[in-house]
N, C-alpha and C positions, 0 to 999 in steps of 0.2 A: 686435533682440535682440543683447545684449553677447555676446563668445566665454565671457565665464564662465558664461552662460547660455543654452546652445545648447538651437534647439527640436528635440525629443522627435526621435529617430530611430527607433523601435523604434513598436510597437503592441500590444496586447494585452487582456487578460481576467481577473481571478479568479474562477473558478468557484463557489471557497465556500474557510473559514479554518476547520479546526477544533483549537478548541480544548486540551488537555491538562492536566495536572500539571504536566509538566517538557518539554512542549515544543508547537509550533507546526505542524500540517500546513498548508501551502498550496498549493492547486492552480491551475493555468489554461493560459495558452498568451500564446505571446509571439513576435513575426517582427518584420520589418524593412517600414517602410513601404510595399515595391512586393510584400511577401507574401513574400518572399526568407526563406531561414532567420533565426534570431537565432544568433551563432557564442558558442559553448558554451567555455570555461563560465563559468555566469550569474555575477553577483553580486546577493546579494536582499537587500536592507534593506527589513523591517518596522516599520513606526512608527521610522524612525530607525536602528535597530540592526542591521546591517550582517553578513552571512555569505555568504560566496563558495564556489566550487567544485563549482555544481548542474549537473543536464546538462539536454539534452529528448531525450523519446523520440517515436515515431509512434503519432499518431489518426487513424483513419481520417475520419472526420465534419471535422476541419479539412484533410485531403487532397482530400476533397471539393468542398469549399469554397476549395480552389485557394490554400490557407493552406500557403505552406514546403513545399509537398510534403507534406505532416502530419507532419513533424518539427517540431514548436511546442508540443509540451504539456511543462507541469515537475510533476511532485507535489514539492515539497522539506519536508523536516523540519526545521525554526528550533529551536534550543536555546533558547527562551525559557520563561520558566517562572512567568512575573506578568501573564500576558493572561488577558481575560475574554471570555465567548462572549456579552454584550451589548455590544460595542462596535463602530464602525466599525475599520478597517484599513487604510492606506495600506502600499501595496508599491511600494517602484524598483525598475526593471529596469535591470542594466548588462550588455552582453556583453564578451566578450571584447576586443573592438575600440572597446570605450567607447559605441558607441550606448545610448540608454538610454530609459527612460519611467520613466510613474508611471500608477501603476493603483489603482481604491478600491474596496475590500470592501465596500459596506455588513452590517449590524448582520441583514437578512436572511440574508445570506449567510453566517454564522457560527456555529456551533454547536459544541458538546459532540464530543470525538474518540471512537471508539468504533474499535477492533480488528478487524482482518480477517485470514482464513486461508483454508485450503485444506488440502485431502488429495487428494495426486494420484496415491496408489497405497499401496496394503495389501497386498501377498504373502507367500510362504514367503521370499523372498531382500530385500525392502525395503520399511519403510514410508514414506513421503516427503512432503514438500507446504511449505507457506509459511504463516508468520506475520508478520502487519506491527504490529507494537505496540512502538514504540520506547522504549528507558528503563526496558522492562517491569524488571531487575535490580535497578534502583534502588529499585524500589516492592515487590520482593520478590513481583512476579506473575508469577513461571516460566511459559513456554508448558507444558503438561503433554497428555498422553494419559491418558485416562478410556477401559472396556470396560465396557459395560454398568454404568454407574456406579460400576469400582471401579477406584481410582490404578493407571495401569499405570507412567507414567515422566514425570520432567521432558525437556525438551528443551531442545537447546542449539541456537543458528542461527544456523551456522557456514558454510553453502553459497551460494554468491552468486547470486544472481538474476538475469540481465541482462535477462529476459523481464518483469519488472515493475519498472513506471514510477517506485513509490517511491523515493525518493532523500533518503540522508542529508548530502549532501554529499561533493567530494573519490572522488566513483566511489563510495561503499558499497551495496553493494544486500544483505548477508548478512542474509536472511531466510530462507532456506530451513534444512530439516531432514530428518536421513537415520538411521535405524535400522533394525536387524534385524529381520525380520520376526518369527523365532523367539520375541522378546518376548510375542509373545502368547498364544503355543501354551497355555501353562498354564491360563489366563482360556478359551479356546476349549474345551479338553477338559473344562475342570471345567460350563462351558454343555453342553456336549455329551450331558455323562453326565446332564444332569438332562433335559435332551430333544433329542433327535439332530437333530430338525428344525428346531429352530429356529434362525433368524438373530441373530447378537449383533449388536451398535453399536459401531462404535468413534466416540468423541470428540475434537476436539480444543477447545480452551480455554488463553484469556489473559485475566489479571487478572479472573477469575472468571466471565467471559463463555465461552457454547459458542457457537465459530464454525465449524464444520464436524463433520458425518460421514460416517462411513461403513459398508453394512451391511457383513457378516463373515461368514464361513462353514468349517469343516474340509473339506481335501481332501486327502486321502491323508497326513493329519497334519501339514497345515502349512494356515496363513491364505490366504484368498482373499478378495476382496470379492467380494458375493452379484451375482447379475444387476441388480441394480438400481444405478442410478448412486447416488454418492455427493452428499448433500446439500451443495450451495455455500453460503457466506453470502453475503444479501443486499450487493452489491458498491454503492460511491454512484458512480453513473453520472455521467460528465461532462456540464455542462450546457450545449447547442448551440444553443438557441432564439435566442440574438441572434448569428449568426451572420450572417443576410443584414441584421439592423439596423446591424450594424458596418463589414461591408468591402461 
């Protein structure tokens, strides 16, 4: 093998590619041949076209598996905007130190993007949680908050996340969102007075999908979430089955 073609020093996985509008989720994990980290940060060329400055975070299931420590997984966001979710996908990996591979998606492993969030707290003092839907502005699909099916407020996601894996490149992780709880009082008391007992819904929602709730309740004139937990959206699990097939 010539030096301008040096073999593969890196190893890895794509989990699954999905799809978008205006851009490219890709997920997987990626370490150096003896399972050593891959030193961050990446550079990822998809079919060719080339975007740098992703990081990795920790999986437990590749820690497991005595993979990096489980520092080896990337979710990154590619601004590409002319992929199709029936095609195969080639990905380079380059680190920091120039190790590199090449990893292929198949045409299974590819699918339609689809929006994910969270609500991690409803009270009298904050309402909070995360929305992952990148470009949403571009497409004029506000994150928004719904109470019992009626508009309470657009959201803006301006709070950075370092606890989630998403990655738009260059450090971004601003998916979080942070408002007053007070927002809601009015929606709670107008429920109230039509029956004290019962529990309202709060919503959240992106590009006209509902990805979480949560129930509601008045407590001394300000919001609460009810005893009951708040529904999660279905999260797309990392896929770990060829784990003992690979290393």
């Amino acid at each position: 093998m010539s030096q301008a073609n040096p073999p593969p020093a890196l190893r890895g996985h794509v989990d699954g590619v999905f799809v978008a509008e205006r851009f490219v989720e890709v997920r997987g994990w990626v370490c150096a041949l003896d399972r050593t980290p891959a030193e961050p940060p990446l550079t990822l060329a998809l079919n060719g076209r080339q975007f740098a400055g992703y990081g990795l975070t920790m999986r437990r299931d590749l820690a497991e598996a005595g993979i990096a420590g489980g520092i080896a997984f990337f979710d990154a966001v590619l601004p590409i905007d002319d992929a199709t979710p029936d095609q195969a996908h080639e990905l380079a990996i380059t680190d920091a130190v120039g190790r590199n591979c090449t990893l292929q998606a198949a045409p299974a492993r590819v699918a339609a993007f689809t929006p994910l969030g969270a609500i991690d707290a409803a009270g009298a003092r904050l309402i909070s949680g995360w929305v992952f839907d990148p470009f949403h502005e571009g497409r004029g699909a506000h994150p928004s908050l719904y109470f019992d099916g009626d508009f309470v407020c657009r959201l803006h996601l301006g709070i950075h996340r370092q606890d989630l894996s998403y990655d738009l490149g260059d450090g971004l992780k601003s998916f979080g969102y942070e408002i007053l709880g007070e927002i809601l009082v009015p929606h709670l008391t107008r429920l109230k007075r039509r029956d004290p007992a019962r529990v309202g819904t709060l919503v959240l929602a992106s590009s006209g999908i509902a990805l979480a709730s949560a129930p509601l309740r008045l407590q001394d004139g300000a919001p609460v979430m009810a005893p009951a937990a708040p529904c999660r959206p279905p999260i797309r699990l990392p896929v770990s089955d060829h784990l003992a097939a690979l290393l």
